[in-house]
C-alpha positions as CSV (number, residue, x, y, z in Angstrom):
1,X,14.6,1.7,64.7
2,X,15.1,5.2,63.9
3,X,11.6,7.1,62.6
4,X,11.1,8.0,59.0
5,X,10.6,12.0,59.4
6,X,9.5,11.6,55.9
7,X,6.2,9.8,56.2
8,X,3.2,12.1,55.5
9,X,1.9,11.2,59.1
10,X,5.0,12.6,60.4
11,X,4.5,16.1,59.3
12,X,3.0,19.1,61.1
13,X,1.8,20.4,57.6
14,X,-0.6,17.6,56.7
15,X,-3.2,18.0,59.6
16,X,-2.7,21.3,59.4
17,X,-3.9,21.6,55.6
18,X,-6.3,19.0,56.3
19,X,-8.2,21.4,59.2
20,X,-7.5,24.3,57.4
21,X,-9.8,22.8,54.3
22,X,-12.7,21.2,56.5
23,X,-12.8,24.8,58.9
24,X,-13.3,26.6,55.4
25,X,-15.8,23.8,54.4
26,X,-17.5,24.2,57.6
27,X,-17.8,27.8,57.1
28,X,-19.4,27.6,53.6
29,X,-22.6,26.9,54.1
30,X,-23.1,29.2,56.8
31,X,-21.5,32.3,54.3
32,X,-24.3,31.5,51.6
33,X,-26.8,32.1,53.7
34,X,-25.0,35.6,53.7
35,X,-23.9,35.4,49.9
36,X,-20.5,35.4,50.5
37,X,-17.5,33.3,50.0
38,X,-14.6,32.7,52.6
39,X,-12.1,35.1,51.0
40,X,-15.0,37.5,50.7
41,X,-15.5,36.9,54.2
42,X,-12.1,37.8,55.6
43,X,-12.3,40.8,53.5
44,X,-15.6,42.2,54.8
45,X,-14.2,41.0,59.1
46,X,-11.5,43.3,58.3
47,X,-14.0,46.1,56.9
48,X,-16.4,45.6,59.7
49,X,-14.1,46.5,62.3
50,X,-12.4,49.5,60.4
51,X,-15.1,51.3,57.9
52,X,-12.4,51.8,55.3
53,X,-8.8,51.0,54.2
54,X,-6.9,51.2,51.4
55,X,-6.6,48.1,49.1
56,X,-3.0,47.7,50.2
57,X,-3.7,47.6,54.2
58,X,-6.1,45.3,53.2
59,X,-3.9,42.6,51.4
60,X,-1.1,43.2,54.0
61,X,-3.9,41.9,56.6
62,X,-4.9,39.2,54.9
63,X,-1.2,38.3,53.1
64,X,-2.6,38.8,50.1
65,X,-1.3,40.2,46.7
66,X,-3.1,42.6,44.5
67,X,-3.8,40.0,42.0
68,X,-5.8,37.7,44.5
69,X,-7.1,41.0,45.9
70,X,-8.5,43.0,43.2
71,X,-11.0,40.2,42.0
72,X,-12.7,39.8,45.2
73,X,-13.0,43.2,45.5
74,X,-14.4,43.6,42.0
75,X,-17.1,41.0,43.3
76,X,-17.9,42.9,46.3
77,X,-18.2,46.0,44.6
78,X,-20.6,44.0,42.5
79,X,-22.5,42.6,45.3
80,X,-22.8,46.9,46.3
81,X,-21.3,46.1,49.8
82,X,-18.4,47.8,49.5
83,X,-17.1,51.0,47.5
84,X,-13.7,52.1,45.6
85,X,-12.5,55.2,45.6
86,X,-9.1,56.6,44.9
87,X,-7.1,59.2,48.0
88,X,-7.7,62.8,46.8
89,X,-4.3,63.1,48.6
90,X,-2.3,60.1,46.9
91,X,-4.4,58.8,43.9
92,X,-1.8,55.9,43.9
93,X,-3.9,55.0,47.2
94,X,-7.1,52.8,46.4
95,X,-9.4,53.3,49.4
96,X,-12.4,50.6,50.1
97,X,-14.7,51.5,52.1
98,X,-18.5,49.7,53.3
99,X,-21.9,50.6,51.6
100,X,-25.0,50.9,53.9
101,X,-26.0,47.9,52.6
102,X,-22.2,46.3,53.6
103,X,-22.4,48.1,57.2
104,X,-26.0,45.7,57.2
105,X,-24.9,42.7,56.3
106,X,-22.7,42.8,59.5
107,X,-25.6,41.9,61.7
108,X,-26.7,39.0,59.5
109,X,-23.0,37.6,60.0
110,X,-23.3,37.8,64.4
111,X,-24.1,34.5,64.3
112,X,-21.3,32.9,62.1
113,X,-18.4,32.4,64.9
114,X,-21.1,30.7,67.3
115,X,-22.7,29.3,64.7
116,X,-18.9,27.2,63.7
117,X,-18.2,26.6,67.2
118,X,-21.1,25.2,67.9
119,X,-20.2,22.6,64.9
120,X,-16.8,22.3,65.7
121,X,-17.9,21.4,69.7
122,X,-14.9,22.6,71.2
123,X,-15.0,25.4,74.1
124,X,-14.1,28.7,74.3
125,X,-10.7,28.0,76.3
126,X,-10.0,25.1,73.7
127,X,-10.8,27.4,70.9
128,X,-8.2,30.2,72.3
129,X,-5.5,28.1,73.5
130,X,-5.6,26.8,69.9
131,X,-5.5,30.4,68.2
132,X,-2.5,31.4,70.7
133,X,-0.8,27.9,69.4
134,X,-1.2,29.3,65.8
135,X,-0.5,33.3,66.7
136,X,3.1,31.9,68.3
137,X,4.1,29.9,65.3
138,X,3.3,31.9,63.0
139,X,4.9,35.2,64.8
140,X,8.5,32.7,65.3
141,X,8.7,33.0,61.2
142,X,8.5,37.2,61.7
């Protein structure tokens, strides 16, 4: 008898979703102890390893439009953790950049990727042969 490709346990996209929601659960109550939210979170990894980038490197990063983007910034900038500034060369360039108290906050997060692996009890190897799964799939569609 020939398999019904349609049936929701046939499809790659359904467990996918499905860990893609509990990870993001997972990592919520670790990010209030930090006062962030997930999105948030992304926003300030990228910060935390460059200092500053304009709004636009930013949403290319994190495949993110400006209308997703500008909100969370707006609610960092009210959380003083990170700063806007427009390019004295190209004021069409919005630069973002970390407050002190932004550049701080980094060593409250250390903890945060042991912290869900530690929940998620898988190993390190486990953990990266699973990201390098994701990285080739998603570099096929590029």
């Amino acid at each position: 008898m020939k398999s019904d490709k349609l049936k929701l346990n046939q499809q790659l996209c359904f467990p996918i979703y499905l860990l893609a929601k509990d990870i993001v659960s997972l990592y919520k109550p670790l990010l209030q102890a930090i006062n962030l939210t997930y999105p948030q979170y992304l926003v300030m990894l990228i910060l935390w390893e460059n200092d500053a980038l304009s709004l636009k490197s930013i949403g290319e990063r994190l495949s993110l439009d400006s209308g997703t983007l500008t909100p969370l910034i707006k609610r960092l900038l009210s959380k003083e953790l990170v700063i806007k500034k427009r390019s004295e060369e190209d004021e069409r360039i919005v630069n973002i950049s970390l407050t002190e108290k932004g550049k701080a906050l980094k060593t409250e997060a250390q903890c945060i990727p042991e912290e869900l692996m530690s929940i998620m009890n898988l190993s390190n190897e486990e953990l990266e042969n699973f990201r390098e799964t994701i990285k080739k799939i998603l570099n096929k569609r590029k």
